[in-house]
C-alpha positions in Angstrom: -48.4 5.6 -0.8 -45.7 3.1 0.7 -43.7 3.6 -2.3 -43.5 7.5 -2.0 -43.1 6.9 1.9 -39.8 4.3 0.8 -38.7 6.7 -1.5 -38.8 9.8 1.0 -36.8 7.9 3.9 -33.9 6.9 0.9 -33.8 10.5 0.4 -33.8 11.6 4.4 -30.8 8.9 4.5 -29.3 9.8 1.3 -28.7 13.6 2.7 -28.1 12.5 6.4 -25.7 10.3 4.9 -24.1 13.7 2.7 -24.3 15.6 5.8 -22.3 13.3 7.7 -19.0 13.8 5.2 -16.4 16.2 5.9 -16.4 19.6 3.5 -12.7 19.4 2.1 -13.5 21.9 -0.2 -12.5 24.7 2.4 -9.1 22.8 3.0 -8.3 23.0 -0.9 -9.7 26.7 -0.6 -7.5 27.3 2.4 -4.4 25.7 0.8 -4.3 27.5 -2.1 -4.3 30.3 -0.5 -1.4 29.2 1.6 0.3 26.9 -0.4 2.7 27.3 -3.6 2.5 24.9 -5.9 6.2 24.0 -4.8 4.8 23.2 -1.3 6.2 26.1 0.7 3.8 26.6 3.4 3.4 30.3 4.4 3.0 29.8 8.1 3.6 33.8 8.9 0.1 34.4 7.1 -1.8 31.3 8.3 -0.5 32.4 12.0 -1.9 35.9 12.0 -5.1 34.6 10.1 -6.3 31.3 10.9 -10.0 31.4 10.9 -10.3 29.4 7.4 -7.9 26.5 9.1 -10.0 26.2 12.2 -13.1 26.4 10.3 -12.0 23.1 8.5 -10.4 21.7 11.6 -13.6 21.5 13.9 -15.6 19.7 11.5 -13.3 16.9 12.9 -14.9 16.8 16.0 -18.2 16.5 14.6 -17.5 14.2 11.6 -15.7 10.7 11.6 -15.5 7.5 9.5 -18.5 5.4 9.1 -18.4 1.9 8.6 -20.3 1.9 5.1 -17.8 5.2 3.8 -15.9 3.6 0.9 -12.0 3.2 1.1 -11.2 6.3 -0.8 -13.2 8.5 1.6 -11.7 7.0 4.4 -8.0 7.9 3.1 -8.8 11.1 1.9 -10.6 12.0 5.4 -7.2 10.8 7.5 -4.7 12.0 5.3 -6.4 15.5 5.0 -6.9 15.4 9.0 -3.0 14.1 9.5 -1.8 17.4 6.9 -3.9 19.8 8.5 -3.4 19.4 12.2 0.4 19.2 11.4 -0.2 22.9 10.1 -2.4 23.8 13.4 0.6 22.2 15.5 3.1 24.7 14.0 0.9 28.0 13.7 0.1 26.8 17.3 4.2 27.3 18.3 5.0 29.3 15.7 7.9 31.0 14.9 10.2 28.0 14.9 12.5 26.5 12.8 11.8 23.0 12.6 8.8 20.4 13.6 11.0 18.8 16.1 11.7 21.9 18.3 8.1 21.6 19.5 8.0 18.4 22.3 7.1 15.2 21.0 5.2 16.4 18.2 4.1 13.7 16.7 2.7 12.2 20.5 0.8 15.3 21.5 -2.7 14.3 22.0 -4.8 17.2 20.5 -6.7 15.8 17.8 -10.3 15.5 18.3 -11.9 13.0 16.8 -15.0 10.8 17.8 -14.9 12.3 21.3 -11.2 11.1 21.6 -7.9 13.4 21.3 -5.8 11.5 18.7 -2.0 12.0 18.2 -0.4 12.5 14.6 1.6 9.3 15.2 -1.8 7.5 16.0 -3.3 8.6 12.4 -0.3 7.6 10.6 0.8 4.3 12.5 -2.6 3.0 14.0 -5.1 4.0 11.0 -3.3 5.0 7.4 -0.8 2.4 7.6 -2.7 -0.3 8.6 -5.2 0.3 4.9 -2.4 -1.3 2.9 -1.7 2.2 0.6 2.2 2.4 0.9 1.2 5.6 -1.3 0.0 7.9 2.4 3.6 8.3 2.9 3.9 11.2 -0.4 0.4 12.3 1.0 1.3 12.9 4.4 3.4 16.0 5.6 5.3 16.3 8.5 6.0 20.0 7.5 9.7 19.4 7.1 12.1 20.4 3.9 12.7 16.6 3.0 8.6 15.8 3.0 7.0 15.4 0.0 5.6 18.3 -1.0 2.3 19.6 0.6 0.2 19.4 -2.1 -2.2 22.9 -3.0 -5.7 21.1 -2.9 -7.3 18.5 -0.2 -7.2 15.1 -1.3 -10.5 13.4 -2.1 -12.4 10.7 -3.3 -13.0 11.0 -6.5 -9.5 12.0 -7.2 -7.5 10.0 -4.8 -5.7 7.2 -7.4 -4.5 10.4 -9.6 -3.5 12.3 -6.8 -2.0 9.4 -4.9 0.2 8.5 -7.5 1.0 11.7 -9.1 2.4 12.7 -5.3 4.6 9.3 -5.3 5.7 10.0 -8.7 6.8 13.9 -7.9 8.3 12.6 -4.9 10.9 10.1 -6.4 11.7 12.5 -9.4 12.7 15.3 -6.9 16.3 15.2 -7.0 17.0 16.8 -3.6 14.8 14.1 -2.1 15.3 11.4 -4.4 18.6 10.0 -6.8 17.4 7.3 -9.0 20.0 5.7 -11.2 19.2 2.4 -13.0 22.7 1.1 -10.9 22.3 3.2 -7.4 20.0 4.9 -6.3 20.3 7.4 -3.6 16.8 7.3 -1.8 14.7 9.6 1.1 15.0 7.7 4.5 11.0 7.7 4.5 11.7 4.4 2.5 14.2 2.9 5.5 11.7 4.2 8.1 8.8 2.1 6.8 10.4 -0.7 4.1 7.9 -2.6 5.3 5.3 -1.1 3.8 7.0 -0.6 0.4 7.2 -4.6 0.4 3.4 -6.1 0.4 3.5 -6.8 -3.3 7.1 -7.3 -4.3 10.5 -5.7 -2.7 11.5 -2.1 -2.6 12.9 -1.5 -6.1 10.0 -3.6 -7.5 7.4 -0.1 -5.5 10.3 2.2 -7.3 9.9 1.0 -10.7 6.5 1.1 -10.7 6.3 5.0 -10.0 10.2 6.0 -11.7 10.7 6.8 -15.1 14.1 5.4 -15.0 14.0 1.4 -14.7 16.1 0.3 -11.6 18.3 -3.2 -11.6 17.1 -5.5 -9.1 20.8 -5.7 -8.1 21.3 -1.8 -7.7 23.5 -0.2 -4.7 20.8 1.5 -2.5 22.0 4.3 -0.3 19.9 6.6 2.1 20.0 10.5 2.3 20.3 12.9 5.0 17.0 14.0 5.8 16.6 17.8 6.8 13.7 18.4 9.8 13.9 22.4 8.1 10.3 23.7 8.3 9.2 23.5 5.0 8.1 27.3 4.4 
């Protein structure tokens, strides 16, 4: 009897503990629905039908981390969060032709999560950049034209090491974000923005050559490139 009675609470827990993780199955629904395989966002649909996106969005404000949630779910919840309240905050002032004609976008407090309203600057800076995975800057999309590419499906557990590095390796072999030469390299200014993090297990060209098919010298010219704040649609 006490066994039966241990084995029913493990299940009780089991599916409380289920219950308790976000759905992202209706984000990779709702992206590829929205979402070309190139990235283009179509903003002029989402706007005039958003009820899949706010679906997803307000199981936010009912689900956050837990403590015992593995690394991998934790990513893939705040990345997911950071991409798809970056889409709200444009269809929310949409048309417009760039992110940064909305007022301090990435301060806006209107986030809700764990009965707090959480800027896009928080998620990145406070929470994803502090789990020492230089690889959330190819995951995370600011919706601008020199972003990595939004990726078609949500990012989730069980994929997140493929996807992770499959995003970083797209990234650098984009040419009009990226100009890798085993000399110079011509590089996106995400890489100037936070060097720091591309530095916690060697120096920058020792992150590049991990991820590049072309093998970059140590002693190679490094250059930055214009970065265009175009709304990536």
């Amino acid at each position: 009897m006490r066994n039966r009675i241990a084995i029913i609470i493990t299940l009780c827990l089991s599916i409380s503990a289920y219950a308790q993780k976000i759905n992202h199955a209706d984000f990779t629904d709702f992206l590829q629905k929205q979402v070309t395989k190139e990235g283009a966002v179509n903003y002029k649909s989402i706007k005039t039908n958003d009820a899949e996106l706010h679906a997803y969005l307000n199981q936010y404000s009912k689900i956050s981390p837990k403590e015992n949630w593995s690394k991998n779910e934790t990513l893939s919840y705040w990345i997911n969060a950071y991409n798809a309240f970056t889409i709200k905050l444009i269809i929310d002032n949409y048309p417009l032709e760039s992110i940064k004609d909305i007022k301090s976008p990435w301060d806006q407090e209107f986030i809700p999560i764990n009965n707090k309203l959480l800027s896009l600057n928080y998620i990145e800076h406070d929470i994803l950049r502090k789990m020492s995975e230089p690889r959330i800057h190819f995951a995370i999309v600011c919706a601008s034209a020199s972003c990595p590419q939004l990726l078609n499906e949500a990012y989730v557990p069980e994929k997140l090491e493929n996807q992770l590095t499959t995003a970083t390796k797209q990234f650098l072999a984009d040419s009009s974000k990226n100009n890798l030469q085993k000399d110079a390299i011509e590089i996106s200014k995400i890489f100037k923005w936070f060097s720091k993090d591309f530095k916690e297990n060697g120096n920058l060209i020792d992150f590049l050559n991990t991820y590049s098919d072309i093998k970059i010298s140590s002693e190679a010219n490094i250059n930055y490139m214009d970065y265009s704040w175009e709304l990536n649609d």
